[in-house]
N, C-alpha and C positions, 0 to 999 in steps of 0.2 A: 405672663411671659410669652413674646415673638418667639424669640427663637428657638429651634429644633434641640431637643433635649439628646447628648452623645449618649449613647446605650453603648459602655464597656465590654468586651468580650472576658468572659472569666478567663484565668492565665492559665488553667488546665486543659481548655482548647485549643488553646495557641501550642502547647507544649504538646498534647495530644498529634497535632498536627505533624508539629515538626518532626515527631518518633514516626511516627508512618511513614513522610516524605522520605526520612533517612533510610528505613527500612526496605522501601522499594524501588529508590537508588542504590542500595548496597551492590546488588548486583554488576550496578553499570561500574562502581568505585571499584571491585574485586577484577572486572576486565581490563581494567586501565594497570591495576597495580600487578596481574598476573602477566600484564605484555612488556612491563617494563621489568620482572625481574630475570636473573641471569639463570637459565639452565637447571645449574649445581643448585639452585635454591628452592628448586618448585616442590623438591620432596622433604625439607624442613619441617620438621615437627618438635612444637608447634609451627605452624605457618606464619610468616611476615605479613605481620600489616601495613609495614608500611615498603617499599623497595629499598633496601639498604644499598644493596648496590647496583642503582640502576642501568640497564645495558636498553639500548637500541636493537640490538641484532633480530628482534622479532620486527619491525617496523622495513629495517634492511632488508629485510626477507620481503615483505609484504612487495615495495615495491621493484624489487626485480623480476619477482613470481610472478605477484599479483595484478599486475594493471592489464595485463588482456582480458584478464578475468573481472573484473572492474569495467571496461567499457562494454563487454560483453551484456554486464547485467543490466547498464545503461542501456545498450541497443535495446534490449529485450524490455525493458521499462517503458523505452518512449515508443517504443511498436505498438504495447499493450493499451498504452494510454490512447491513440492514434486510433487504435481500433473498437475501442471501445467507446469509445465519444462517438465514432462513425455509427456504429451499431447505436449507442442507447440514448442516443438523441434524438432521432427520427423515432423510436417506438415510444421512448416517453411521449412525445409531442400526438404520437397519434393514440393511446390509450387516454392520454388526460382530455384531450379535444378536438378530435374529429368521431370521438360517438362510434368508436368500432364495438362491433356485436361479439358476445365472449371477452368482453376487455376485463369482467373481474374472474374470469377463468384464465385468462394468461396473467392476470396478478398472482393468481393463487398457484399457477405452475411455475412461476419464478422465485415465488418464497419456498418456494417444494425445493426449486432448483438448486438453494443453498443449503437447503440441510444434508446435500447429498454429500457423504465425505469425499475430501479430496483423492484420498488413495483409492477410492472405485471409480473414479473417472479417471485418472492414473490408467491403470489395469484397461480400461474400454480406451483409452487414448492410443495406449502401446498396439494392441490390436489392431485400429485402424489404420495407424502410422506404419505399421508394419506391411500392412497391403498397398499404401498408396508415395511408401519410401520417403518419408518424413520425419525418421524417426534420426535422432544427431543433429539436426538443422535448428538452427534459429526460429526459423522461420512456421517450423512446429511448435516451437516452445512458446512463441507471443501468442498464436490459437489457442493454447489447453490453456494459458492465464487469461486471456480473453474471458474464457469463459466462466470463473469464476468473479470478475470484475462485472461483466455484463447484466446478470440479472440485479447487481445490486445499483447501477448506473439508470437501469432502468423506474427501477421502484423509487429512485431518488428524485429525477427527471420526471415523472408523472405525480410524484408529492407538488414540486412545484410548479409545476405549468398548470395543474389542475387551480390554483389558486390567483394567476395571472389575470386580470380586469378583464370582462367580455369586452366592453368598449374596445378597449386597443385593438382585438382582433377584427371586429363589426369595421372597424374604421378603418384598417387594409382592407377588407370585404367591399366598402364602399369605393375605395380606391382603385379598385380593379385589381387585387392583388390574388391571387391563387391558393392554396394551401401551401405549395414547395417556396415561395414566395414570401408568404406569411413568417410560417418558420424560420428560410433564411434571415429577414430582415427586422421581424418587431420578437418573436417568441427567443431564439437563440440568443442574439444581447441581451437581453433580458436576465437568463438565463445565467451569467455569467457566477454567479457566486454556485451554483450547483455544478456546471461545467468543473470548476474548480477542485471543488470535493471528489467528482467521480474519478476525474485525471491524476490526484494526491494519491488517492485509496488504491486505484489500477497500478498505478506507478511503486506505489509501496509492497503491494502484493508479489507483483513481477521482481522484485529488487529481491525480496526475502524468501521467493520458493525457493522447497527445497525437494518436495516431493514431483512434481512435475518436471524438476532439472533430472535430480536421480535416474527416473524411471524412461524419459524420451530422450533426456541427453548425455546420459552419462560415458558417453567413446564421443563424445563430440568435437572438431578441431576446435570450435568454440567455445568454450566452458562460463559458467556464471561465478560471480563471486561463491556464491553458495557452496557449490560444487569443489570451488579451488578452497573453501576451509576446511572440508571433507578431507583432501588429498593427503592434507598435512597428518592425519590419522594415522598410523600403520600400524602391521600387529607385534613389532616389537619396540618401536619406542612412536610418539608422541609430543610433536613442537608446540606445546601447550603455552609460549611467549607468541609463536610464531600467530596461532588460532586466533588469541584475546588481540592480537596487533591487526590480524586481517578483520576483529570484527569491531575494533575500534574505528579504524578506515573505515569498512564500509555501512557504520551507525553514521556516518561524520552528514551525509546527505540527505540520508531520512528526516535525520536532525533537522539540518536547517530549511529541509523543506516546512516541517509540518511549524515550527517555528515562525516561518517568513506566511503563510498560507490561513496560519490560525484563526483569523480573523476573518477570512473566505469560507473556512470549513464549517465554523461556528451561523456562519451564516446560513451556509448551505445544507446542512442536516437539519436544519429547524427549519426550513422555508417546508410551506406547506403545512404547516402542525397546528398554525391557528388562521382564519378566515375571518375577514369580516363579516 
């Protein structure tokens, strides 16, 4: 017998599957059905599975409220992304291949550097923002996310560059080509499916703080999405349609990034992990 024998998967893994899958979409199904129902219904017990009567008025809200708060998170997304490719392209490029002295003592302080919780760098952020009046601005807020995008931009960026052909670079070398040279022109396109990952992950971080919004920006003219589902909080009632519809919006982009990118990310987190 040629041909390739089909190996059957048993129908208890397939079923298996699917109960998980369902399981850990529930969550995203209960935010959709808690934005669509009406008020008068949310205190129902039991609770509606499904919207009997479904209302809008949380979506209504979302965009009258919410769209400054929406491009805010934007700004603050594509700043962080902006800055962190700036920062951790250059230092992958020169720990994986220009032979700096200490380079796995700055690996090992940047894997230090993420285990550090967000909320003590929060508290050391507030501090120095307070002395140098950066505290409400934008423009504070894409630095403290910087900074947890950056050490991992880095560790990514020198997984892969450390595995790029010496040839290609020997052969700008021969060419008269420079270090800053180098990198601009044969290492960075190269580079492009990790570029990609560090710019999703920076971007997704910055979209969903909530702790470094909180703590630097919370009197700010410009507030983050984050911040503006907060709002809707108070201590006597709770637009709990209004919450699930702000955080239905603002899943809608993550979504379709990491969707449209999958195929970049997948590449990109595994470049580096085997060698010829």
């Amino acid at each position: 017998m040629t041909g390739r024998r089909l190996v059957q998967k048993p129908w208890w893994k397939t079923a298996l599957g699917l109960v998980l899958t369902a399981f850990m979409l529930f969550p995203v199904y209960w935010m959709v059905n808690v934005s669509l129902t009406q008020t008068s219904d949310l205190r129902s017990d039991p609770p509606h599975w499904f919207p009997l009567h479904p209302t809008f008025e949380g979506y209504t809200a979302v965009f009258q409220q919410q769209l400054p708060a929406l491009g805010t998170s934007l700004l603050v997304g594509l700043g962080c992304v902006a800055l962190t490719v700036v920062i951790a392209a250059p230092a992958g490029y020169a720990l994986a291949l220009l032979n700096l002295r200490g380079g796995r003592t700055l690996n090992f302080l940047l894997l230090v550097a993420q285990m550090i919780p967000a909320v003590v760098m929060a508290m050391g952020f507030y501090a120095v923002y307070n002395s140098l009046g950066l505290l409400n601005t934008v423009g504070g807020l894409i630095i403290a996310d910087s900074t947890v995008a950056v050490p991992f931009g880095v560790l990514l960026y020198t997984a892969f560059m450390s595995g790029i052909p010496r040839e290609l670079l020997q052969a700008a070398r021969v060419d008269g080509a420079g270090a800053w040279r180098t990198f601009r022109s044969i290492v960075l396109p190269v580079s492009r499916n990790s570029t990609l990952t560090v710019s999703l992950f920076a971007f997704l971080w910055a979209w969903s703080d909530f702790i470094f919004a909180s703590t630097l920006n919370r009197n700010g003219e410009l507030i983050p999405i984050t911040l503006g589902i907060y709002n809707y909080i108070g201590n006597n009632t709770t637009q709990w349609n209004a919450i699930m519809a702000t955080a239905v919006v603002a899943s809608v982009p993550a979504t379709v990034l990491l969707v449209v990118a999958q195929r970049y990310v997948a590449a990109g987190v595994t470049a580096g992990a085997v060698k010829d």
